[in-house]
C-alpha positions in Angstrom: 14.5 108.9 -131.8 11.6 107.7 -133.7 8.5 109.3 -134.6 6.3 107.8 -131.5 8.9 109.1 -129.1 8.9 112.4 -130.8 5.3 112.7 -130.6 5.5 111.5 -126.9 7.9 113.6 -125.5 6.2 117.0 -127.6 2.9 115.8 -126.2 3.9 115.9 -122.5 5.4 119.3 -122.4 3.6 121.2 -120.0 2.8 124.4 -122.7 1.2 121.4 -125.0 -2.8 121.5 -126.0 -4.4 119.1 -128.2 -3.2 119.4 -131.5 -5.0 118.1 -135.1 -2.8 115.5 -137.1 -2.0 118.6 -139.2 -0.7 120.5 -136.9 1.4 118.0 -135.5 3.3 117.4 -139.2 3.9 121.2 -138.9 5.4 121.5 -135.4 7.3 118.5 -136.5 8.4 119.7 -139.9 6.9 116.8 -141.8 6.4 116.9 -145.4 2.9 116.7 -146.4 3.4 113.8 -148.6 4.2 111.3 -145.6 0.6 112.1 -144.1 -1.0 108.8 -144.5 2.2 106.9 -143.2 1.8 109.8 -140.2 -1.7 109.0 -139.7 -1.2 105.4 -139.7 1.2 105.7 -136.4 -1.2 108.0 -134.6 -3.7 105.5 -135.3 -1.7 102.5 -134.0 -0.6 104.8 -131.3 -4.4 105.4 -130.3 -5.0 101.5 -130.5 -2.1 101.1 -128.2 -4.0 103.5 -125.3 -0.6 105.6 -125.9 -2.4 109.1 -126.9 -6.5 109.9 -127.1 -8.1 111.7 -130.0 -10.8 113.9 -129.1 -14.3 114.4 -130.9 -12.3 117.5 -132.6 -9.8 115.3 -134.2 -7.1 116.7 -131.8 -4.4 114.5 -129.9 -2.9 114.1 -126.7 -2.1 112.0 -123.6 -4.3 110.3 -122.0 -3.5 111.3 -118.4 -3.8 115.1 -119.7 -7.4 114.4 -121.1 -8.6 113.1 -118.3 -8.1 109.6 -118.8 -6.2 106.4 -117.3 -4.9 103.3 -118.7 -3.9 100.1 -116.8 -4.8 96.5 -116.3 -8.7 96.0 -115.2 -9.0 94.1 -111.8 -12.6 92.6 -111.4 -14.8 91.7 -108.9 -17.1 88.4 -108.9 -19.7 91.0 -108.3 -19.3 92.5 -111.0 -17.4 95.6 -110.6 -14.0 96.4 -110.6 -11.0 98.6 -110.2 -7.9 99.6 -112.6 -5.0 99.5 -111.6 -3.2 102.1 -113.7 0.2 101.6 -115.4 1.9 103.9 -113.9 1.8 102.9 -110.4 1.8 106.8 -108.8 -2.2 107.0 -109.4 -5.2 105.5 -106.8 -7.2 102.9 -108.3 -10.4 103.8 -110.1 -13.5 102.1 -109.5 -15.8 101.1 -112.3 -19.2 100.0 -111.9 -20.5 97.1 -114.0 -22.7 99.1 -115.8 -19.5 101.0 -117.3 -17.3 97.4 -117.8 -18.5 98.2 -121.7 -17.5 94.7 -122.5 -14.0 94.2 -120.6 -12.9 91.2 -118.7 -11.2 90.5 -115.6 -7.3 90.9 -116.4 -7.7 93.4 -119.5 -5.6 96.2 -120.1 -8.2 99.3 -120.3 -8.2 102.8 -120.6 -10.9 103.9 -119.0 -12.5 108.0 -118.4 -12.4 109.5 -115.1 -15.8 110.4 -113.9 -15.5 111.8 -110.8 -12.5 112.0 -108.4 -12.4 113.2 -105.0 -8.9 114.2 -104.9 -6.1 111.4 -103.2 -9.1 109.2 -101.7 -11.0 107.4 -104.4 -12.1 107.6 -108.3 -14.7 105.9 -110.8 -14.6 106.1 -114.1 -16.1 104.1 -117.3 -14.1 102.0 -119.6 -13.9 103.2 -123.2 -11.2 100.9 -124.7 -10.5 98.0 -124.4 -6.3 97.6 -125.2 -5.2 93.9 -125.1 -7.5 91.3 -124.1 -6.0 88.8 -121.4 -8.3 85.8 -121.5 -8.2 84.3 -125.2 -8.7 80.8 -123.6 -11.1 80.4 -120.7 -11.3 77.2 -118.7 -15.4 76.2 -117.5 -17.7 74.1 -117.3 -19.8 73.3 -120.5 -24.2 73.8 -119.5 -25.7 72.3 -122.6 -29.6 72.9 -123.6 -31.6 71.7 -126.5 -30.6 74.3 -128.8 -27.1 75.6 -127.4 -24.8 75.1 -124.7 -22.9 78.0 -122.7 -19.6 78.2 -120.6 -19.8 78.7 -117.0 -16.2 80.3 -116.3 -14.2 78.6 -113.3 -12.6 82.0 -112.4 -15.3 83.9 -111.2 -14.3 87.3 -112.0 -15.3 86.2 -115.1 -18.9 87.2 -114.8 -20.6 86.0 -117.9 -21.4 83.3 -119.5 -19.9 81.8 -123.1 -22.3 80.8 -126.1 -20.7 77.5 -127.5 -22.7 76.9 -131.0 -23.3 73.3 -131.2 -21.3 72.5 -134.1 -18.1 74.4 -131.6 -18.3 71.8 -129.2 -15.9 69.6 -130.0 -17.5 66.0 -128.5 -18.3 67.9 -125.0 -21.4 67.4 -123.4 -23.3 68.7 -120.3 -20.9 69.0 -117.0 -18.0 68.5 -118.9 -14.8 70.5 -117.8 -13.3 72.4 -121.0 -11.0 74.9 -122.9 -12.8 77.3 -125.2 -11.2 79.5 -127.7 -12.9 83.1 -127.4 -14.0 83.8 -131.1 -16.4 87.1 -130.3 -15.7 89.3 -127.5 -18.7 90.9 -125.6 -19.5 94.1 -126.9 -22.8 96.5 -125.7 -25.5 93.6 -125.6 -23.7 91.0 -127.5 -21.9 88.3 -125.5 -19.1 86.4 -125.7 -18.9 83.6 -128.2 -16.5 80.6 -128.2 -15.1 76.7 -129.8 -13.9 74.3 -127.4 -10.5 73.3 -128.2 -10.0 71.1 -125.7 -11.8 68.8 -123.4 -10.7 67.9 -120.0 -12.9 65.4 -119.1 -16.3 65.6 -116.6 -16.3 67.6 -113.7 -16.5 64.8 -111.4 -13.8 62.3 -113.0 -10.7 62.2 -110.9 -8.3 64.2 -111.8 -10.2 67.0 -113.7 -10.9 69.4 -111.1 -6.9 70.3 -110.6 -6.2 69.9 -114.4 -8.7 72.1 -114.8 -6.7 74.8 -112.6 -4.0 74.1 -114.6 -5.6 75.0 -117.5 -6.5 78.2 -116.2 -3.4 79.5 -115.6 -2.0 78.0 -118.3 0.3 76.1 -117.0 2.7 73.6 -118.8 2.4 69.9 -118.4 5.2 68.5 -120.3 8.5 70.0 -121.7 8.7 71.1 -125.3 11.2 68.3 -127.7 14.4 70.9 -127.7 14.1 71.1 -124.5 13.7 67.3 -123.5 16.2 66.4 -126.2 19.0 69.1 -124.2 18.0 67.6 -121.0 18.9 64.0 -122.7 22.3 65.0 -123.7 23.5 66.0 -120.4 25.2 62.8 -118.5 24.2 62.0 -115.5 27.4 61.1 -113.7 30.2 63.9 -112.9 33.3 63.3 -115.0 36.9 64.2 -114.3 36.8 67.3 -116.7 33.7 68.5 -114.7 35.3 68.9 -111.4 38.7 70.7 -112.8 39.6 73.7 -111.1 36.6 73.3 -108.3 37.3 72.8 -104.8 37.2 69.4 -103.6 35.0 68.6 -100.3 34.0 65.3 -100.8 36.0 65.0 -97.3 33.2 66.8 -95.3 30.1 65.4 -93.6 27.9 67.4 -95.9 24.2 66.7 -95.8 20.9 67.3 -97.5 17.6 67.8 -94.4 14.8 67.7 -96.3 11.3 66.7 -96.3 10.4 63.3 -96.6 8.3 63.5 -100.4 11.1 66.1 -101.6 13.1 65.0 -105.0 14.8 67.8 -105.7 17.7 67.9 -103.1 19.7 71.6 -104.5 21.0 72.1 -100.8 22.9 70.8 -98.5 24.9 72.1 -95.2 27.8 71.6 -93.1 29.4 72.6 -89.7 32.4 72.8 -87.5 33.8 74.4 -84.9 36.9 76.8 -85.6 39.7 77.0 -82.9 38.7 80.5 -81.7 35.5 79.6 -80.9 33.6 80.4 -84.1 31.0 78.5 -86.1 32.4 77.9 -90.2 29.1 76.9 -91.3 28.9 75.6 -95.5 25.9 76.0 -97.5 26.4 74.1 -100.8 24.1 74.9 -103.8 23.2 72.6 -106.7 25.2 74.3 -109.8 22.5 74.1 -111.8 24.1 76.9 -114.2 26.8 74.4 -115.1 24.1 72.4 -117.2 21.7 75.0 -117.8 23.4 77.4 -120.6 22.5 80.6 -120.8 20.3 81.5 -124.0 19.5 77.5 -124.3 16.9 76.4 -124.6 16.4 74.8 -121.3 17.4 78.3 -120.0 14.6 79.8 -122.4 12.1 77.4 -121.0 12.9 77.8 -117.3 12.8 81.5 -117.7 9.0 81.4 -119.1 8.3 79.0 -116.2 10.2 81.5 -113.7 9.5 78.5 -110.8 8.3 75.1 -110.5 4.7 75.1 -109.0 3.8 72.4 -106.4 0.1 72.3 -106.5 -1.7 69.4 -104.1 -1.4 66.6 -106.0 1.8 66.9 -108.2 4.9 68.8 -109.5 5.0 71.5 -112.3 9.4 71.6 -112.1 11.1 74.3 -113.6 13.2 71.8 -115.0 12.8 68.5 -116.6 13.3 65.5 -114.2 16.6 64.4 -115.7 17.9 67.7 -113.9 15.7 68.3 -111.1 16.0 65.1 -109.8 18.4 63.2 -111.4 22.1 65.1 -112.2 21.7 68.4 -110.2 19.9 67.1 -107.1 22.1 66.3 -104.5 21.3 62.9 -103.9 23.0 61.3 -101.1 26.7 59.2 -102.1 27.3 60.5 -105.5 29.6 63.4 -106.3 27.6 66.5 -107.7 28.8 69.6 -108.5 28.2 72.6 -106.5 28.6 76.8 -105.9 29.3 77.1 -102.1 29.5 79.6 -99.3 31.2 79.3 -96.2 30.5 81.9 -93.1 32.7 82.2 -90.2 30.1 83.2 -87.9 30.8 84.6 -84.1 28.8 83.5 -81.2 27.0 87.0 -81.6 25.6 85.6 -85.1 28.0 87.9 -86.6 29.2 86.6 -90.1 33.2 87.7 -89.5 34.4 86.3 -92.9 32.9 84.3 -95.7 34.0 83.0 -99.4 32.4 81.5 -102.3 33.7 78.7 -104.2 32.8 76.7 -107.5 32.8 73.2 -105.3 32.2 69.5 -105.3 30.6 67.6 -102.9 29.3 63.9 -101.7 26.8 64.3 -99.2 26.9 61.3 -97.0 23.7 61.2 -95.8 19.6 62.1 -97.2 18.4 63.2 -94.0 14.8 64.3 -93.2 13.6 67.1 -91.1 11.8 64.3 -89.3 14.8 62.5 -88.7 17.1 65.2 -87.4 14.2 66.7 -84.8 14.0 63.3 -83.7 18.0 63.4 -83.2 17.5 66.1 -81.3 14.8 66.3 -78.6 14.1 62.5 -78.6 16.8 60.4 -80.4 15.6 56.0 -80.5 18.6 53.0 -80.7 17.5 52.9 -84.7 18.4 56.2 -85.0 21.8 56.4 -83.2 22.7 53.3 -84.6 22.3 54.4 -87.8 23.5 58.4 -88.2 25.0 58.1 -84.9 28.4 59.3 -86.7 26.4 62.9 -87.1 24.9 63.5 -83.9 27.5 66.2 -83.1 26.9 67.8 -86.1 23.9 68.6 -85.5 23.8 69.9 -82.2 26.7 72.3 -83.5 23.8 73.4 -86.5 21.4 73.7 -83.1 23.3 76.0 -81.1 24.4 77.8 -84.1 20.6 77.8 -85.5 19.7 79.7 -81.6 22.1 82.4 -82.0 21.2 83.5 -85.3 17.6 83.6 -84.4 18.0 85.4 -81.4 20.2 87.7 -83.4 17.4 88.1 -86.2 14.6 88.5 -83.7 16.9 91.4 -81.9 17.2 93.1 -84.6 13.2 93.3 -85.5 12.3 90.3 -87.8 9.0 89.3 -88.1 8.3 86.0 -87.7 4.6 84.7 -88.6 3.5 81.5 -86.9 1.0 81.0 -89.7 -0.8 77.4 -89.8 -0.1 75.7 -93.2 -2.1 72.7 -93.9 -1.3 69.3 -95.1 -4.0 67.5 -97.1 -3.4 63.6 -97.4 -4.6 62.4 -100.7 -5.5 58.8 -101.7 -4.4 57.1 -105.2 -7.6 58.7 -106.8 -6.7 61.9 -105.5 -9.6 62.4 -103.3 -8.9 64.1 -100.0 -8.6 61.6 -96.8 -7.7 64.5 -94.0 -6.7 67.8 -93.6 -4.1 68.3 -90.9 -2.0 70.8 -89.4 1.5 71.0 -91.0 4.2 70.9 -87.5 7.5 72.1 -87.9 10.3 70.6 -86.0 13.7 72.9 -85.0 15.0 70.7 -87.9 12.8 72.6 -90.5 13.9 75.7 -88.5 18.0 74.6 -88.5 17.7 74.7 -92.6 15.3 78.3 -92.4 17.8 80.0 -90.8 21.4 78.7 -92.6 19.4 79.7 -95.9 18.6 83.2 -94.6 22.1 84.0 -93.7 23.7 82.5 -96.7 21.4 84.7 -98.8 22.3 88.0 -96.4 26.0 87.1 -96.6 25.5 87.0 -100.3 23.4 90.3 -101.0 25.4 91.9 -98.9 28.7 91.3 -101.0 27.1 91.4 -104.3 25.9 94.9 -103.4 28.9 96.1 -102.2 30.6 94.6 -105.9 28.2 97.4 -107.1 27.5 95.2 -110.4 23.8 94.6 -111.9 22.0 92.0 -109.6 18.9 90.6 -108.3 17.2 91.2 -105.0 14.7 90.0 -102.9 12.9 93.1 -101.6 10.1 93.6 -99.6 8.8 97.1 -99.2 7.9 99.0 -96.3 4.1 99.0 -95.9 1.2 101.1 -97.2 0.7 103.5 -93.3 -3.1 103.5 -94.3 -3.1 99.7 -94.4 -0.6 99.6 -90.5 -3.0 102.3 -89.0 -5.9 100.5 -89.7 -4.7 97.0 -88.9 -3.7 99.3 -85.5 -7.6 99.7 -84.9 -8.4 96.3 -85.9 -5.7 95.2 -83.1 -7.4 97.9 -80.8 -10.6 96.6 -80.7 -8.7 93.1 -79.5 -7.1 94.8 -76.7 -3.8 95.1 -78.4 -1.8 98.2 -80.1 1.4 99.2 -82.1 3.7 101.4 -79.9 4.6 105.2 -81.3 3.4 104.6 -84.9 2.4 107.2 -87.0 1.4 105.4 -89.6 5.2 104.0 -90.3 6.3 101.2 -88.4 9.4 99.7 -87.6 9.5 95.1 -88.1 10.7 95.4 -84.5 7.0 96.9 -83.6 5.1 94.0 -85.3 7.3 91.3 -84.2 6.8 92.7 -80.1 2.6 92.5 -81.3 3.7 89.0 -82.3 5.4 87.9 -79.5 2.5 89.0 -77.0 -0.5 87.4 -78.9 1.5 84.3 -78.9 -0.3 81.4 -77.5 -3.8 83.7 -77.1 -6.9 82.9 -78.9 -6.7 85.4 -81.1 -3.4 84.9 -82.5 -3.7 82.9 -85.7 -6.2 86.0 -86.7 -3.6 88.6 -85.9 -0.9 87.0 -87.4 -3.2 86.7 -90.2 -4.6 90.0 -90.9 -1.0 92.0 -90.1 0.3 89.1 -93.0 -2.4 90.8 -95.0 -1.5 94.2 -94.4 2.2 94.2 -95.5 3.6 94.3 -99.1 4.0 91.2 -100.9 8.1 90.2 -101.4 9.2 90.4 -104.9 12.4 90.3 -107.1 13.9 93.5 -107.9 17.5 95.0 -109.6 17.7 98.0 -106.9 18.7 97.3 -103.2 16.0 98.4 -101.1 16.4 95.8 -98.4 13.4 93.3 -97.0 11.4 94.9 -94.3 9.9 91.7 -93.1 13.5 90.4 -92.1 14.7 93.5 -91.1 17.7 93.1 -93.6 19.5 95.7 -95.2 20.8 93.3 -98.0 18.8 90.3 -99.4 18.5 87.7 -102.3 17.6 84.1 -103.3 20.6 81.6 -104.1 19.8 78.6 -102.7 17.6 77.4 -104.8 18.9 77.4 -108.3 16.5 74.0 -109.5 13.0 75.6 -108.6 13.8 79.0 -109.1 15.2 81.1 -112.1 16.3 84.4 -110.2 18.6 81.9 -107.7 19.8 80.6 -111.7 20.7 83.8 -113.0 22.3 84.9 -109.5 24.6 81.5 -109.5 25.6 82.9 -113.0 26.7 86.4 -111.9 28.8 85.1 -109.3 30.4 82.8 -110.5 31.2 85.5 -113.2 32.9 87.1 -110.2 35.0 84.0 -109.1 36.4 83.7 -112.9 36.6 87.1 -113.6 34.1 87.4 -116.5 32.7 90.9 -115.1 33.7 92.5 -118.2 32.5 95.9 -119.3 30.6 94.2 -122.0 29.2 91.1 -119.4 27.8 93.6 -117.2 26.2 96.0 -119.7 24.5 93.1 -120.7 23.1 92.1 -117.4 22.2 95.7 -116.5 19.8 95.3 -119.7 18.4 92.1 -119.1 17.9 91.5 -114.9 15.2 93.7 -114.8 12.9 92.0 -117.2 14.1 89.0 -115.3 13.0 90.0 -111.9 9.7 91.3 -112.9 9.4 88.1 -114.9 9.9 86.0 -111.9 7.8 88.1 -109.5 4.8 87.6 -112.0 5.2 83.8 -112.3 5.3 83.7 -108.3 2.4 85.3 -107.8 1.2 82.7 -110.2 2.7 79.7 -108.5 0.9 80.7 -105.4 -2.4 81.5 -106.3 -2.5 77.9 -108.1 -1.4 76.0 -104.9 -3.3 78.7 -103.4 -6.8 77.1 -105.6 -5.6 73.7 -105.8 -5.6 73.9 -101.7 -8.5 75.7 -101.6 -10.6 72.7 -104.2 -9.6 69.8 -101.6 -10.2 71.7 -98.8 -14.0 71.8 -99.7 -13.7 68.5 -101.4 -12.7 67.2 -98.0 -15.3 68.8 -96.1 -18.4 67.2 -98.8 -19.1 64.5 -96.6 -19.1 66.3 -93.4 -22.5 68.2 -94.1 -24.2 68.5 -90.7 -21.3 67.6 -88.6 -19.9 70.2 -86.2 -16.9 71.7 -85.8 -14.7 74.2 -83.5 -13.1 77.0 -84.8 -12.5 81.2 -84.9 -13.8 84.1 -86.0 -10.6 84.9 -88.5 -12.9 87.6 -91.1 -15.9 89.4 -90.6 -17.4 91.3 -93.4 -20.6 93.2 -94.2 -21.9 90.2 -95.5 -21.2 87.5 -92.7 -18.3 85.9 -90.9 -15.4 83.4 -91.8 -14.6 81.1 -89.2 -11.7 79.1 -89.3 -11.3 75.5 -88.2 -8.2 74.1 -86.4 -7.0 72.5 -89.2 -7.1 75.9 -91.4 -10.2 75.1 -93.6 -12.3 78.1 -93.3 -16.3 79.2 -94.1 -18.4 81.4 -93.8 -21.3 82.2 -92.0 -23.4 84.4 -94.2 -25.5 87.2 -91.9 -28.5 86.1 -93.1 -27.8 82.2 -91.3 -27.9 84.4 -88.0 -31.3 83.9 -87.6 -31.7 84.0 -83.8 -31.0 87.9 -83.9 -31.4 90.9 -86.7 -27.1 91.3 -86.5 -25.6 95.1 -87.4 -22.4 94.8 -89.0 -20.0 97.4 -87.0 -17.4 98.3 -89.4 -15.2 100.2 -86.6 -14.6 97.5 -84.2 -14.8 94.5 -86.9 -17.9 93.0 -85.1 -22.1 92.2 -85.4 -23.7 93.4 -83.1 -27.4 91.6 -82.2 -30.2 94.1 -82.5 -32.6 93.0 -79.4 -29.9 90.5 -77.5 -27.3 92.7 -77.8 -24.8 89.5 -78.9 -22.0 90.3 -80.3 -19.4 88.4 -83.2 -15.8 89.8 -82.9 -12.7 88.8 -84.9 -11.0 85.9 -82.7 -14.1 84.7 -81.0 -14.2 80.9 -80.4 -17.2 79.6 -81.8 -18.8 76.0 -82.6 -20.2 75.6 -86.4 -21.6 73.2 -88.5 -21.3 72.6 -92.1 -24.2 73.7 -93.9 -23.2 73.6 -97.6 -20.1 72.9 -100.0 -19.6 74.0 -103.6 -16.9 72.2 -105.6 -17.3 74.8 -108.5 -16.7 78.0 -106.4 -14.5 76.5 -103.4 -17.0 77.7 -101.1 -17.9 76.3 -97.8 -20.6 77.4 -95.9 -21.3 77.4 -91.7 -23.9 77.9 -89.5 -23.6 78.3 -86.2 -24.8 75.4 -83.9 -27.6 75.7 -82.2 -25.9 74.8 -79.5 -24.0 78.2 -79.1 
């Protein structure tokens, strides 16, 4: 045990008061000769937001002083909340007059100035522990004298001094990269050197490079990593497919979308002699080129996922393997790690296995194509995948009873609408529609949920280090008041208390389906429930409603699927070895919180880069009117949401016809003299009244029609 730890664990006994550096050495038994070295880790330790030092010159822990450290979370406004490090603790709210200088992202210990028990806390920052914005994308405003950096994020409420001689060739309304080279600090702002210039704001192509700066995301692979890629062939040799279970023989086939390049699964189906489905989900085995501790492994790791944002691709790997040697393009042999599931015609899975495999798929068949099969098949089509018409309506019928099975059982199911925005060659947004899923796109949902069931399920029972996907029961605070949101629509949850079974939510589901108000429910209970995440302890997905459940099935675009191929294919060849899986135990956690963070990242991105065209697409369509819902309503105004998802907002003060009350207990304004009122799910007809590229923003006002 080193010195920190000893200092640590003496500082959080419960008999343990503030001590001088002194004092410590003596309770330690510390010669007094090693007192500067001593002093020298207290001070790194304070620097670190591990321990406090009084005005008396006396340590100890934060949290026993009356203190909190953890990761500042602002608010464009200018306020925030920290969210401590230790997860048990409520968020404490900090004004902007007690920000002292930190930024949106920054790890912060902050003093607690008043508390009122479990409900709420404020507090002022007083140290600032690691800074989390070093490079800050914006928009360059130049003057006479200076120019400054409008931020793009904007919970980054300041501005940036760029000297002139820092500004690299960039000029007024020019999208850029600055270096910070002086934090803000009391009345002194932030200071910075452009280090990169993306080009003008309105050149094509800047505005989602620009997102990708932000979140700094990688364009290109680095040379090692290229030059590995390289070296791997692109045709499977003899030696490759040794040992590996041959089923070439089978109609196996890819059902993807039309744009998708990287093919990494691919089913099959027939009917066993008792009746029973034996249903085959084969897996790109991407761990057979990607080595672990290479450095394509190292690279894919930091990436965590590819990233699709509007306009392009971000892979996790470099073409060579996400579309060329481990996609499963149609009529080539590639290599594979299958499961097959004997399934009953309850949806029970009655047997399964896993095999290192490998496969020709005969066909590269669309969703479009195979919904089309289906409900409304054409001569073209017959003619031409005629051969796997059967097979299909097997994966139908097998695709209904494991729904029905699912849904029985209490899994929710969101009907939320996704958008698809059409792009010309410039980029520039032509339309905005609504994204329709076929029972193809269904078929493919629900083999890849079972598969990764059937897998948890045996992996857990192996009781050997593993990763999850978990989603955790919901916050009751946030389900009981999403219950009187629902209320005030007519609608409630049945025998809650606060905790809620899926089951519950999934009957709410079922009986706003096909009302007016049920893209905002589905919406706002979406909202209210925990966000999935990767995890090495088993505590089951509440939104499935499965005890057991992981990701496998897609090893090209995501690293925990990698890492999962690994472990069980460990299994198959019986490389679970004392040693193996002391190894794993020590390095899947930092994996799965690894991959959760670089999630959350790959959404919000495609999240923003949505979110820019959106408004892009709507600059041209100032004045023109529009139907939509009520889908927010805040203290400040009302979001309405068009039918092909793009959403405003009416701000209160566009209400002009009435002085309107915001009634924050039934989620509605309320018209002073005409008694009108706003509720969440209203229909309502809008028009555009204003678009801002820079913040997203688009604004409505209602038509004077209504």
């Amino acid at each position: 045990m080193n010195i920190k730890e000893k200092l640590l664990g003496l500082m959080d006994q419960p008999e343990y008061a503030p001590k001088t550096a002194t004092q410590l050495m003596d309770i330690m038994e510390m010669d007094r000769t090693d007192k500067k070295s001593f002093l020298s880790v207290l001070d790194t330790m304070e620097r670190e937001g591990l321990i406090v030092k009084t005005k008396s010159k006396k340590y100890g822990l934060p949290k026993r002083l009356g203190y909190v450290t953890g990761k500042l979370q602002a608010n464009a406004k200018g306020f925030g909340f920290i969210i401590p490090d230790d997860g048990s603790q409520k968020d404490v709210y900090v004004s902007s007059d007690d920000l002292n200088g930190a930024m949106n992202g920054d790890c912060v210990m902050a003093k607690i100035l008043f508390s009122d028990g479990d409900r709420s806390r404020e507090g002022q920052i007083v140290q600032i522990l690691e800074r989390a914005n070093e490079r800050i994308v914006g928009t360059i405003e130049r003057s006479q004298h200076f120019a400054v950096l409008i931020p793009d994020e904007p919970r980054l409420h300041t501005t940036i001094l760029i000297p002139n001689d820092a500004l690299n060739g960039a000029d007024d309304g020019y999208k850029v990269v600055v270096q910070v080279t002086r934090w803000p600090h009391g009345r002194v702002g932030a200071e910075g050197r452009v280090i990169e210039v993306l080009g003008h704001k309105d050149d094509v192509g800047t505005d989602i490079l620009s997102i990708i700066r932000q979140y700094e995301l990688p364009e290109g692979f680095p040379p090692e990593v290229m030059r590995e890629a390289a070296s791997i062939p692109q045709t499977v040799s003899e030696e490759d497919i040794r040992d590996r279970e041959d089923l070439r023989g089978l109609h196996i086939v890819t059902i993807d979308g039309e744009d998708a390049k990287d093919l990494d699964d691919a089913v099959s189906i027939s009917l066993l002699p008792n009746g029973h489905f034996l249903l085959g989900v084969h897996i790109a085995d991407v761990s057979h080129y990607v080595k672990e501790g290479s450095a394509l492994d190292k690279e894919a790791l930091s990436r965590g996922c590819s990233v699709y944002p509007v306009d392009r691709v971000i892979p996790m790997l470099p073409p060579a393997l996400s579309n060329g040697i481990c996609s499963l393009n149609p009529r080539v042999d590639r290599l594979t790690l299958s499961a097959f599931m004997e399934i009953d015609s309850n949806g029970e899975v009655v047997e399964h296995r896993f095999t290192t495999s490998v496969i020709k798929t005969c066909e590269r068949m669309t969703y479009t194509d195979v919904t089309k099969l289906l409900t409304d098949p054409d001569n073209g089509l017959i003619d031409r995948y005629g051969y796997l018409v059967d097979d299909f309506r097997l994966m139908k019928q097998l695709h209904d009873i494991l729904k029905r099975r699912r849904r029985e059982r209490g899994s929710i199911d969101f009907d939320i609408d996704e958008a698809q925005i059409k792009l010309d060659l410039s980029g520039k947004p032509t339309d905005v529609l609504l994204h329709s899923r076929g029972i193809a796109d269904e078929i493919i949902e629900e083999f890849m949920l079972v598969c990764n069931e059937t897998v948890a399920e045996h992996m857990f029972w192996m009781q050997v280090p593993f990763i999850y996907r978990v989603h955790e029961e919901p916050d009751p605070e946030k389900i009981l008041a999403f219950n009187d949101f629902i209320h005030n629509l007519g609608y409630h949850l049945k025998g809650i208390g606060g905790k809620v079974h899926p089951k519950t939510l999934q009957d709410l589901l079922n009986e706003v389906e096909g009302t007016e108000e049920e893209a905002v429910v589905n919406s706002v209970l979406l909202r209210s429930l925990q966000r999935a995440r990767y995890d090495t302890e088993n505590i089951g997905h509440f939104g499935l409603a499965a005890r057991y459940y992981t990701h496998f099935t897609s090893p090209i675009r995501r690293y925990p699927d990698l890492m999962i191929h690994r472990i069980i294919k460990d299994m198959l060849h019986g490389r679970l070895t004392h040693k193996r899986v002391e190894h794993l135990a020590q390095v899947l956690p930092s994996i799965a919180q690894q991959s959760s963070q670089r999630e959350r990242v790959a959404q919000q991105v495609e999240w923003d880069t949505e979110d820019l065209k959106k408004a892009e697409y709507m600059m041209d369509k100032i004045g023109q009117s529009f139907d939509g819902i009520i889908s927010g309503i805040t203290h400040y105004g009302m979001y309405v949401q068009l039918e092909n998802t793009i959403e405003g907002l009416i701000h209160v003060s566009a209400l002009d016809d009435d002085y309107y009350v915001y009634n924050e207990k039934h989620y509605c304004f309320i018209g002073e003299h005409t008694r009108k009122i706003y509720r969440l799910g209203d229909k309502v007809k809008v028009k555009v009244a204003k678009v801002d590229l820079s913040t997203r923003n688009i604004d409505f006002v209602m038509d004077e029609g209504e």
